[in-house]
Every structure is written in C-alpha cells, then in structure tokens.
ChimeraX commands (.cxc) that place a marker at each C-alpha (Angstrom):
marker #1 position 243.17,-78.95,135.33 radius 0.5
marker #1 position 241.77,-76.42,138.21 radius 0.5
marker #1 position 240.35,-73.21,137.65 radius 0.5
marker #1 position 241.02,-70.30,139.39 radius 0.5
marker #1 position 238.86,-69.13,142.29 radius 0.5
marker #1 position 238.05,-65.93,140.78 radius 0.5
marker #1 position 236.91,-67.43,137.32 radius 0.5
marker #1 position 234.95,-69.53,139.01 radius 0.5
marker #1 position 232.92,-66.93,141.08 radius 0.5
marker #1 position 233.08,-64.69,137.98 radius 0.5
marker #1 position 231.48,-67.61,135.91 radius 0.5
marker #1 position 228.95,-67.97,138.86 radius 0.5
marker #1 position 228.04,-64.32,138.89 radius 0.5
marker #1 position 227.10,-64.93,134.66 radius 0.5
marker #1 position 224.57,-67.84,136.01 radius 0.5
marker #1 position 223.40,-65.36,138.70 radius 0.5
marker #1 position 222.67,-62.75,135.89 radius 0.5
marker #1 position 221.09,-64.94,133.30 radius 0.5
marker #1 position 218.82,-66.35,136.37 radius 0.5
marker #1 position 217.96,-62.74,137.15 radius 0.5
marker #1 position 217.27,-61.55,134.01 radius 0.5
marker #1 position 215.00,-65.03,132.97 radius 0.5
marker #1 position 212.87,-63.94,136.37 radius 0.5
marker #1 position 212.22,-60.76,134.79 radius 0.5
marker #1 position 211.49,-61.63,131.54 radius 0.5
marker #1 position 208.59,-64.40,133.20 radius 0.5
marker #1 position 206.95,-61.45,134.80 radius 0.5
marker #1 position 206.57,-59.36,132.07 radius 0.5
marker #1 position 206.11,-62.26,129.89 radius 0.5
marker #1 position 203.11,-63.42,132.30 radius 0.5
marker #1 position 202.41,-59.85,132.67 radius 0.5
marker #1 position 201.41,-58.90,128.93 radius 0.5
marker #1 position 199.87,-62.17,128.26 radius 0.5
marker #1 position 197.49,-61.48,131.12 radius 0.5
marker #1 position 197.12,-58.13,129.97 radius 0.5
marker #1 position 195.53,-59.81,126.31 radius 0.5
marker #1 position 193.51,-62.27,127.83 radius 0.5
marker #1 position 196.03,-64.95,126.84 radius 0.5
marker #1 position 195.33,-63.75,122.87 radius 0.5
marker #1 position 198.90,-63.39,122.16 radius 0.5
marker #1 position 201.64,-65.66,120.77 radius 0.5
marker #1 position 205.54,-65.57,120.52 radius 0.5
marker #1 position 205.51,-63.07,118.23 radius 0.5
marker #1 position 202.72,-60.63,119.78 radius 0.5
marker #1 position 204.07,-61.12,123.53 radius 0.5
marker #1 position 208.05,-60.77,121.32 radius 0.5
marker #1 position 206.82,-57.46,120.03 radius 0.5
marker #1 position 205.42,-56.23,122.83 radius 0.5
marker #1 position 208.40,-57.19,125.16 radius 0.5
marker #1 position 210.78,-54.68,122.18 radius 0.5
marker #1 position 208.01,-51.55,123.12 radius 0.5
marker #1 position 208.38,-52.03,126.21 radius 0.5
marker #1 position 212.47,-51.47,126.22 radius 0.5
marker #1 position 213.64,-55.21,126.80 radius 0.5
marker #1 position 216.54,-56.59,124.48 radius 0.5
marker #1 position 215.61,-60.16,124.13 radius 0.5
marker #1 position 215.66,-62.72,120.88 radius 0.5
marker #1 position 212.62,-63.93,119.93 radius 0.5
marker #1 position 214.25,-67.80,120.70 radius 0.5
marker #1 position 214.67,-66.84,124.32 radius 0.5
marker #1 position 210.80,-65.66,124.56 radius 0.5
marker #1 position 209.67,-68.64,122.69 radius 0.5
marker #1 position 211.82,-70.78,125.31 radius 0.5
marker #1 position 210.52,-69.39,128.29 radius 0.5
marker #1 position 207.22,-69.29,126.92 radius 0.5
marker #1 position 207.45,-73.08,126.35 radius 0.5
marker #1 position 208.68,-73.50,129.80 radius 0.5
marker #1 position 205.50,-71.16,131.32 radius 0.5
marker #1 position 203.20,-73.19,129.52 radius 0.5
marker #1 position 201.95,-70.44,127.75 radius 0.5
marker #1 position 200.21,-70.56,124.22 radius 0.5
marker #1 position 197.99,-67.99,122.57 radius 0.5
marker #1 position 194.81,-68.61,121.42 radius 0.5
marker #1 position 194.23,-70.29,117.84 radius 0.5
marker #1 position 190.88,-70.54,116.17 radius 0.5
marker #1 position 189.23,-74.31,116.41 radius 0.5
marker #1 position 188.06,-74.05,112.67 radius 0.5
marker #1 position 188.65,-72.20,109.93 radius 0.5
marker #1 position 186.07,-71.38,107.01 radius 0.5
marker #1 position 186.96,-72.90,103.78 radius 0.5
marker #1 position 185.62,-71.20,100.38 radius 0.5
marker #1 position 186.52,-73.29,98.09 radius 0.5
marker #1 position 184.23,-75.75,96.37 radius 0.5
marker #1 position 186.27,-76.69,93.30 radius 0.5
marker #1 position 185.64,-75.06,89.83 radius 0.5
marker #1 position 182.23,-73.72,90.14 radius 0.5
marker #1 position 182.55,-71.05,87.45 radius 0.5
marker #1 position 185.35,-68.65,86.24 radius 0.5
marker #1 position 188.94,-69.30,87.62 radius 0.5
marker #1 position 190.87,-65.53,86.73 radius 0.5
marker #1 position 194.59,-65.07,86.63 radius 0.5
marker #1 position 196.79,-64.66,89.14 radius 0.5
marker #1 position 197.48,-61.14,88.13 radius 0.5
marker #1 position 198.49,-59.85,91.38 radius 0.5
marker #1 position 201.41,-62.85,91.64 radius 0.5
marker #1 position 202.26,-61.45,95.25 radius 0.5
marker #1 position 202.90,-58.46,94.75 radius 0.5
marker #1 position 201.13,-56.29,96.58 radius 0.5
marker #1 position 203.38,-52.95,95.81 radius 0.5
marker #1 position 201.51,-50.08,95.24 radius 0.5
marker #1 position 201.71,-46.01,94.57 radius 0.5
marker #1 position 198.99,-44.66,95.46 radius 0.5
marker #1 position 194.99,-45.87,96.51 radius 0.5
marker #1 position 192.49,-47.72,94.17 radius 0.5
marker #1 position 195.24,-49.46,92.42 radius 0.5
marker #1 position 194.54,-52.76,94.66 radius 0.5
marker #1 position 191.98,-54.47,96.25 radius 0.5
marker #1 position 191.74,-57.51,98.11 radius 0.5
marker #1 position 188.51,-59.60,99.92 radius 0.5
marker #1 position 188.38,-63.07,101.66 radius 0.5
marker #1 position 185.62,-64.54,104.09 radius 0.5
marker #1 position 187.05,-65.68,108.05 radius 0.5
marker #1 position 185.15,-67.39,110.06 radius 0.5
marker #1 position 183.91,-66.40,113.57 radius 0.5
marker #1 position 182.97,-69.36,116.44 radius 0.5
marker #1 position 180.85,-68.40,119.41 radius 0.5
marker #1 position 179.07,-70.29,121.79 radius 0.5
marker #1 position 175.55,-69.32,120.27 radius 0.5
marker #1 position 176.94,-70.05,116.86 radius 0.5
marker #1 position 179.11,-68.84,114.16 radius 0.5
marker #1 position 179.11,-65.69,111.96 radius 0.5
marker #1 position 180.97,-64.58,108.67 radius 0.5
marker #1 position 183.28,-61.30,108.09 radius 0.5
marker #1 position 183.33,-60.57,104.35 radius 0.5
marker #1 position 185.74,-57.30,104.10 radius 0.5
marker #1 position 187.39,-55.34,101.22 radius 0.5
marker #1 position 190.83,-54.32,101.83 radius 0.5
marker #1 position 192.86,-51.33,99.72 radius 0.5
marker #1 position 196.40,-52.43,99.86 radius 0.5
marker #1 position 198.19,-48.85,99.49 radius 0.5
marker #1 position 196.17,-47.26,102.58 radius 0.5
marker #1 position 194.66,-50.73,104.79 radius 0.5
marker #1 position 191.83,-48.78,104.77 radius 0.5
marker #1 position 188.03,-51.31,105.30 radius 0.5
marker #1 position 187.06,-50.25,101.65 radius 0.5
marker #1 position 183.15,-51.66,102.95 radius 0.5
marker #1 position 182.42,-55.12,105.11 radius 0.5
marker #1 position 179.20,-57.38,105.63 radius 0.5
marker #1 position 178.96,-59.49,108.57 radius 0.5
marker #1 position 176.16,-62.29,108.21 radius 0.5
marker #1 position 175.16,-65.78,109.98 radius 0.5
marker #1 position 175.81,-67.15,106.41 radius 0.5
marker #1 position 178.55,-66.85,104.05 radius 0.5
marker #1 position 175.91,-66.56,100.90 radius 0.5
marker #1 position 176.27,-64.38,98.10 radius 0.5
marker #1 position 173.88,-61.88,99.27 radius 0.5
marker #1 position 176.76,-60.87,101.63 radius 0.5
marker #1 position 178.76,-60.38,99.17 radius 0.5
marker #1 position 176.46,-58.68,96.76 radius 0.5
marker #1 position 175.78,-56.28,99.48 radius 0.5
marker #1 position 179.97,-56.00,100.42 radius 0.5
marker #1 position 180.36,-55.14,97.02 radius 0.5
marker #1 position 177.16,-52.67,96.82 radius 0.5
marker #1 position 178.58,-50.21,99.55 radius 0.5
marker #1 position 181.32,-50.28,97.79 radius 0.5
marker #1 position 180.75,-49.15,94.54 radius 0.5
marker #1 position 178.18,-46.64,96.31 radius 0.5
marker #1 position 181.08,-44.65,98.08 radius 0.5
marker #1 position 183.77,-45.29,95.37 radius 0.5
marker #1 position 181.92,-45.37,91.36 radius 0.5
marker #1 position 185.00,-44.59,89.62 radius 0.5
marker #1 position 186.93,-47.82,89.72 radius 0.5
marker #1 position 188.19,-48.41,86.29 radius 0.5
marker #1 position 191.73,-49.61,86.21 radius 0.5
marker #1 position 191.77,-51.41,89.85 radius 0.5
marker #1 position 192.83,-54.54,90.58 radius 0.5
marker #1 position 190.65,-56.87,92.52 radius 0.5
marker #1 position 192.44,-59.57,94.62 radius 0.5
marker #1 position 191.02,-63.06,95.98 radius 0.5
marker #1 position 191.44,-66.56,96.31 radius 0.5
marker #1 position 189.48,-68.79,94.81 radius 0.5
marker #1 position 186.40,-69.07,96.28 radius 0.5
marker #1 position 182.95,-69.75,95.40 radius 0.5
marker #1 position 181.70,-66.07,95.92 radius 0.5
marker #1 position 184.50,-65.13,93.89 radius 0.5
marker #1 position 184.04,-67.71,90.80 radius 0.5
marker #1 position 180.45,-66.54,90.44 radius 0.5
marker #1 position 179.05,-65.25,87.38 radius 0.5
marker #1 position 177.45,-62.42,89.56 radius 0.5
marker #1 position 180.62,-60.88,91.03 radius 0.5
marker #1 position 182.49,-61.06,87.99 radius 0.5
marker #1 position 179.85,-59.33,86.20 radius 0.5
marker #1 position 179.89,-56.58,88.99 radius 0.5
marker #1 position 183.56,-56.36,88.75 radius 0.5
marker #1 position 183.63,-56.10,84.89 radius 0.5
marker #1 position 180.90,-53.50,85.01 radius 0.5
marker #1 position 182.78,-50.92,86.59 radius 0.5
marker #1 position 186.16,-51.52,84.75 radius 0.5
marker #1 position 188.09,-53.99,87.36 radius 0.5
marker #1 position 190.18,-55.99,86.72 radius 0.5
marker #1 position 190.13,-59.49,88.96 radius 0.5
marker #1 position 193.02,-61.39,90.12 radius 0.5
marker #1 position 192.99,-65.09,91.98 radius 0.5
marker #1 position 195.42,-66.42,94.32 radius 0.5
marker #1 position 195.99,-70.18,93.49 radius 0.5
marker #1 position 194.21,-73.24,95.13 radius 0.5
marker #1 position 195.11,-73.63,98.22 radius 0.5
marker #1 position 197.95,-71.04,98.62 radius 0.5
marker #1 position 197.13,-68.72,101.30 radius 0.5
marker #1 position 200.32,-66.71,100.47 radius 0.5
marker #1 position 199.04,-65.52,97.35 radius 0.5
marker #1 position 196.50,-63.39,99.43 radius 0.5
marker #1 position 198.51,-62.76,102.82 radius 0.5
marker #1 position 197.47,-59.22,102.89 radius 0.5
marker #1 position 194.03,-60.35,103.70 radius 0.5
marker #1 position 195.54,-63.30,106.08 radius 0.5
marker #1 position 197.94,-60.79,108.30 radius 0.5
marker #1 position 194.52,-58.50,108.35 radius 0.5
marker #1 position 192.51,-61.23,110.09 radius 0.5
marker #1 position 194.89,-62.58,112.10 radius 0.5
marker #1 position 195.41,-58.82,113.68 radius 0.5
marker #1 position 191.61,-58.19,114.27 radius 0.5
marker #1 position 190.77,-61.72,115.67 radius 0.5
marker #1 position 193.92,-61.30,118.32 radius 0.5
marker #1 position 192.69,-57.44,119.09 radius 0.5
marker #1 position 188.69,-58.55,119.25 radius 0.5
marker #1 position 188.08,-62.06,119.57 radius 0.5
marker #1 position 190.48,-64.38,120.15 radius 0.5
marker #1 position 189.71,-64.92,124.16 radius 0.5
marker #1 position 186.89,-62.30,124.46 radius 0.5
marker #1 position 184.29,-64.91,122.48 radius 0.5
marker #1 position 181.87,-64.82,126.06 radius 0.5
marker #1 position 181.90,-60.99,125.81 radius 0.5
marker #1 position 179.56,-61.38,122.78 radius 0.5
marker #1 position 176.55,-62.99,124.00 radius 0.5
marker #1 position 174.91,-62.65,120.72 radius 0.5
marker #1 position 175.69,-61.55,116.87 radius 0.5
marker #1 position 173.97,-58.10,117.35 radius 0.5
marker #1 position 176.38,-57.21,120.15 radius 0.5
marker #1 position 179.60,-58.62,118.07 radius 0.5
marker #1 position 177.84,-56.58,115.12 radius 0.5
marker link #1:1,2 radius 0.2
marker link #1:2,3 radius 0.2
marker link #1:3,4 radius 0.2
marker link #1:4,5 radius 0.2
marker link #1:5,6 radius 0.2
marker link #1:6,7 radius 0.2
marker link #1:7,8 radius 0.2
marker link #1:8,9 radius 0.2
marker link #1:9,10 radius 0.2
marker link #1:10,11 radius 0.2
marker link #1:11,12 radius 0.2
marker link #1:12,13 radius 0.2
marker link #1:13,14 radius 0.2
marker link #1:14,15 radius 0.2
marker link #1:15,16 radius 0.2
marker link #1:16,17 radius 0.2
marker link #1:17,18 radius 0.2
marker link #1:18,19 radius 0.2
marker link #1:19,20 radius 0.2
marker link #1:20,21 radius 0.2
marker link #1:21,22 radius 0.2
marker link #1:22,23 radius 0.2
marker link #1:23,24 radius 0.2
marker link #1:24,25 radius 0.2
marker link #1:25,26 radius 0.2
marker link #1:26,27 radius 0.2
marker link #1:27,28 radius 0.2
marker link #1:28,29 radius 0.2
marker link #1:29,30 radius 0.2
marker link #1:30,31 radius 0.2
marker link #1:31,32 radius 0.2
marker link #1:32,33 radius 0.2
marker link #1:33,34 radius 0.2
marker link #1:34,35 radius 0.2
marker link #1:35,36 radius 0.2
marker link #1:36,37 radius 0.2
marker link #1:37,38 radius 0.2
marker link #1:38,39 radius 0.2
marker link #1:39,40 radius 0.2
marker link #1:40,41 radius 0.2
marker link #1:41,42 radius 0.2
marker link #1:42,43 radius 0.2
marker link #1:43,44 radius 0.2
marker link #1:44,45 radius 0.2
marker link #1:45,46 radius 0.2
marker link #1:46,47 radius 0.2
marker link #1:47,48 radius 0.2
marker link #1:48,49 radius 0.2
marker link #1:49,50 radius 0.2
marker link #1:50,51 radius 0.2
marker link #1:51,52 radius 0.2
marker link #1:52,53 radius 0.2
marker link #1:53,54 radius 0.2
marker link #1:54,55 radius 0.2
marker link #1:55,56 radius 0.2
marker link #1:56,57 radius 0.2
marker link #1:57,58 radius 0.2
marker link #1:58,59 radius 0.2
marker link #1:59,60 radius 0.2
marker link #1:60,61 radius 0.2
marker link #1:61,62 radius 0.2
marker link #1:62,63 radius 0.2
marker link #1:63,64 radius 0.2
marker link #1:64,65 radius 0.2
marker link #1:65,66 radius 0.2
marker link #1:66,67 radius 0.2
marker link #1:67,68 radius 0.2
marker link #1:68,69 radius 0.2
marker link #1:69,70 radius 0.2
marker link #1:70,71 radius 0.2
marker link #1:71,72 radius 0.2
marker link #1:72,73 radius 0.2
marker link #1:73,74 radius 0.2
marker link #1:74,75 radius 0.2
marker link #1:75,76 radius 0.2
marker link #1:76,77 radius 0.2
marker link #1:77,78 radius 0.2
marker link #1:78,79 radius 0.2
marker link #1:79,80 radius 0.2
marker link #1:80,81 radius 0.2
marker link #1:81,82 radius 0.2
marker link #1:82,83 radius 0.2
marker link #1:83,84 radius 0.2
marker link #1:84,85 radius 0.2
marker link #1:85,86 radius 0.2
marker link #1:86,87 radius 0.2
marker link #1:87,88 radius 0.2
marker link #1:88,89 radius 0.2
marker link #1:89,90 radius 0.2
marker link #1:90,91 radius 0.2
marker link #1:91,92 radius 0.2
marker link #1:92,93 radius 0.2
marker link #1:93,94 radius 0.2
marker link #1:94,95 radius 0.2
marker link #1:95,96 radius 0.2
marker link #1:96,97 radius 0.2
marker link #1:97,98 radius 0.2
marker link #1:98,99 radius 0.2
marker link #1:99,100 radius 0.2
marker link #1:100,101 radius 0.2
marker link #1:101,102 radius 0.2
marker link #1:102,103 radius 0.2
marker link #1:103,104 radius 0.2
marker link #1:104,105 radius 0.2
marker link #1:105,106 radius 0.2
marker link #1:106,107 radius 0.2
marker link #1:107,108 radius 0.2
marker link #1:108,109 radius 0.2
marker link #1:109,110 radius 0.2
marker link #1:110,111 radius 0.2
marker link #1:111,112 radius 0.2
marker link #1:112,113 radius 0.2
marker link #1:113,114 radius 0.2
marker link #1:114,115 radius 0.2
marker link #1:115,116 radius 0.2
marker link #1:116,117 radius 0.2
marker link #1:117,118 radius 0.2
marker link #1:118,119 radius 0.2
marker link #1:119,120 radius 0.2
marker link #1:120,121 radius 0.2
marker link #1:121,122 radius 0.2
marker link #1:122,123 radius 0.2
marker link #1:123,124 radius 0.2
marker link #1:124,125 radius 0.2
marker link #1:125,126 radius 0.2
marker link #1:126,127 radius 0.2
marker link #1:127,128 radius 0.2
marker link #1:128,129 radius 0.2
marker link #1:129,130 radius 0.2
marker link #1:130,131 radius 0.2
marker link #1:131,132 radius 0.2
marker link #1:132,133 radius 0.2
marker link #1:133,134 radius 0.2
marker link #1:134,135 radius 0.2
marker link #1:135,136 radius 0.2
marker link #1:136,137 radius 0.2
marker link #1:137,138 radius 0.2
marker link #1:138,139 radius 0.2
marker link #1:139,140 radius 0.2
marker link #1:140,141 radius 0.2
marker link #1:141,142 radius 0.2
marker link #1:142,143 radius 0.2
marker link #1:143,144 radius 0.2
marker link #1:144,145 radius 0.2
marker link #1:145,146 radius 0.2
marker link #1:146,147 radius 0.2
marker link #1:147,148 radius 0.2
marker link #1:148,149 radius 0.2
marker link #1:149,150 radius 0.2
marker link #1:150,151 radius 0.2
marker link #1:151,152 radius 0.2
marker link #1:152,153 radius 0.2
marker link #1:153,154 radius 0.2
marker link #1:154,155 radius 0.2
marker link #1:155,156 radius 0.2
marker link #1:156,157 radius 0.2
marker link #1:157,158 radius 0.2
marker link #1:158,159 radius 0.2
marker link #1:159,160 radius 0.2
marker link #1:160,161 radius 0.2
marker link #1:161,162 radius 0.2
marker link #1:162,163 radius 0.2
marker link #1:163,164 radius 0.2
marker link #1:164,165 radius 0.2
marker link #1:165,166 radius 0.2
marker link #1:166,167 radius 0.2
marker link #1:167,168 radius 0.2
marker link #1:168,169 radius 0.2
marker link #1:169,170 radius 0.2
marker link #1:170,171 radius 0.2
marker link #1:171,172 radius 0.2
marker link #1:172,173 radius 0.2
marker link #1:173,174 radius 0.2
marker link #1:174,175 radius 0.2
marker link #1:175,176 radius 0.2
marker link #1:176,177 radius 0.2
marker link #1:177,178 radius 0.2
marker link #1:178,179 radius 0.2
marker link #1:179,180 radius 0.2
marker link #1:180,181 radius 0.2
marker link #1:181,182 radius 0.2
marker link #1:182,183 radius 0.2
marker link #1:183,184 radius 0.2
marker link #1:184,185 radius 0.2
marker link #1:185,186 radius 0.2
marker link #1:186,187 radius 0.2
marker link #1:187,188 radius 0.2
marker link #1:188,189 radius 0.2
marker link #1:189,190 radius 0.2
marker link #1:190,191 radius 0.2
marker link #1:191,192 radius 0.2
marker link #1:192,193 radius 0.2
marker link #1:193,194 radius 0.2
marker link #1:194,195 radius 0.2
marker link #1:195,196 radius 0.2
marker link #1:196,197 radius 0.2
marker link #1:197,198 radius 0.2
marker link #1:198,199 radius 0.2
marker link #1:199,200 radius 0.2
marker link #1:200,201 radius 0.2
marker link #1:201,202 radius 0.2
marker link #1:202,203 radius 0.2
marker link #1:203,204 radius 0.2
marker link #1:204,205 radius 0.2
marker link #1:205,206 radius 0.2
marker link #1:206,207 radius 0.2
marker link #1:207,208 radius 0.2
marker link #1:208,209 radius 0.2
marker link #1:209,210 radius 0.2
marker link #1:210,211 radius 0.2
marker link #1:211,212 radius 0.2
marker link #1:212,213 radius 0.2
marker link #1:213,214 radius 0.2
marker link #1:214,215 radius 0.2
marker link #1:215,216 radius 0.2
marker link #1:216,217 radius 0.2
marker link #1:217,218 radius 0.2
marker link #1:218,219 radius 0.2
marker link #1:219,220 radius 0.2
marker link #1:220,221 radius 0.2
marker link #1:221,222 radius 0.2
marker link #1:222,223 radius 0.2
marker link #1:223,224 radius 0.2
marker link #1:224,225 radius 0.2
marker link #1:225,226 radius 0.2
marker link #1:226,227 radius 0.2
marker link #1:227,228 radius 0.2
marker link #1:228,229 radius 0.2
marker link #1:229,230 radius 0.2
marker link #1:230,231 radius 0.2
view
C-alpha cells in the first residue's frame, strides 16, 4: 500500500523536529554538566533542564545521557557504622515518618564519609527535620566518639531545653554507646533507630548528604589540598 507524498514529507518533517530538538537538549545537557564539574546525575542535570524552561521526561534525559556517555560522580566507598550489637539497640520510634509541626520535635545524625587524595575525613551532623536547619556538626580524621561527644556538646550548649524530642539514627556504634544514650536521656530525649541495614529508615539524613557532597565535593576533591582547607 503507498503513502501519500505529503504524509510522507509531513512524517519526515516529525524526524526533522525530534532530531532538532535531541541537538538541543545535548547542548544544554553537556552544558550544565560542565557547568557542575560533571557532579550531576539524571536527576540533577533532569531538574536543572525543568528551571531552565525545557519540557522533557526524565527517560529522554536519561537516554541521551546514556548515549553522551555521561555519568555523575559516585563516591568510591562509603563509611559503614555498624559493628553489630555493641550495646543498646532503641526502637524504631520514628518508623519513617518524619512529619513534623513545628522545630525540636525531631532530630536526626549519621556519619558520611569523605575520600581525598591526602586521606579521608568524617562529617558527623545533627539535622532538625521541621526546619533542615545543621542543629551542630564535627568534622574529624576519625569517626571516634570524641566527635560525637563534642557534636552532641554544641548542641546541648545552644539548645538546653530538649525534653520531649525525638532523636533519630541508625544503628551505629556511636549511637549504641552507653555514653550517648546517657547524654540523650539526661536532657529528656527520646532515641529512635532505623533498622540494620535499612537506609530508608533514616533518608532524611541520606537525601542531606547526597545534596552537600554533589554541591561541595563530588568532583572538586583536588580543590582541598588538605583537611584544614575542606574544614
């Protein structure tokens, strides 16, 4: 069966378009991932493509991504916490739900790793999950529990009146210790444990890394020559 000469053309002029329109997408594509020093994914470079005024689906920038070669930057190793049952295992109080109505209700902390060619270092933060405010942070060569004794003292030194919160983690070592739980009971919190090995019990703390390691790190490692300047 033949087709008529001006569906064909018309059908042409659709390839034309879609041709066109992937050309365009490639430069800005190549253009923002440039821009962030190759830090940025599918779903950054995605993102970034909607503030910029393109209509596009996410498939279609994953696609052409693919086809660029492009791929942003992933940590080589990740810092794992847990060392079994070391000492108290609390409830999983929180149970993912991270609502909240107001500050001081929630709290949540995790360690993340950071690899540089002089070595690595340790980022031990508290998060408030009503505001996303940095509640207090310690970074350290070593993930020890004097960095988190000292997280924990600038803490309670700008915020005493605690009694009520609810303190969020997974379940590492730090967190099992007889010391922190002491610290926590002493000023009326209440602490919560993701469970082993679930890193969507505690995704607050997971989307918070991932953001700062894309925005500081991932790509930039050479611009720190040393801790003190990544301090």
């Amino acid at each position: 069966m033949g087709m008529a000469k001006s569906t064909y053309y018309f059908e042409l002029s659709k390839v034309d378009l879609v041709d066109e329109r992937n050309i365009q997408l490639k430069e800005e594509i190549q253009k923002i991932f440039t821009e962030h020093k190759g830090r940025y994914g599918v779903r950054r470079v995605y993102q970034e493509l909607l503030n910029r005024g393109f209509i596009v689906n996410h498939k279609r920038v994953q696609r052409l991504m693919k086809i660029m070669g492009l791929a942003g930057k992933r940590p080589k190793e990740k810092y794992h916490s847990y060392k079994g049952q070391v000492g108290k295992i609390a409830d999983n109080i929180i149970n993912r739900d991270f609502s909240t109505t107001a500050p001081f209700q929630k709290w949540t902390t995790d360690v993340s790793q950071f690899n540089f060619p002089w070595g690595k270092c340790y980022l031990s933060p508290i998060l408030d999950m009503n505001t996303n405010e940095v509640i207090s942070y310690d970074l350290a060569l070593r993930p020890n529990l004097e960095q988190i004794s000292r997280m924990l003292d600038r803490a309670f030194k700008k915020y005493p009146n605690l009694s009520g919160l609810i303190f969020h983690s997974d379940q590492g070592w730090q967190y099992q210790h007889k010391y922190f739980r002491n610290a926590l009971k002493e000023h009326g919190i209440i602490q919560s444990m993701s469970r082993k090995g679930n890193c969507y019990d505690n995704s607050v703390m997971e989307t918070f890394f991932g953001r700062l390691k894309t925005e500081i790190y991932y790509g930039c490692e050479m611009e720190y020559p040393s801790f003190n300047a990544f301090a």
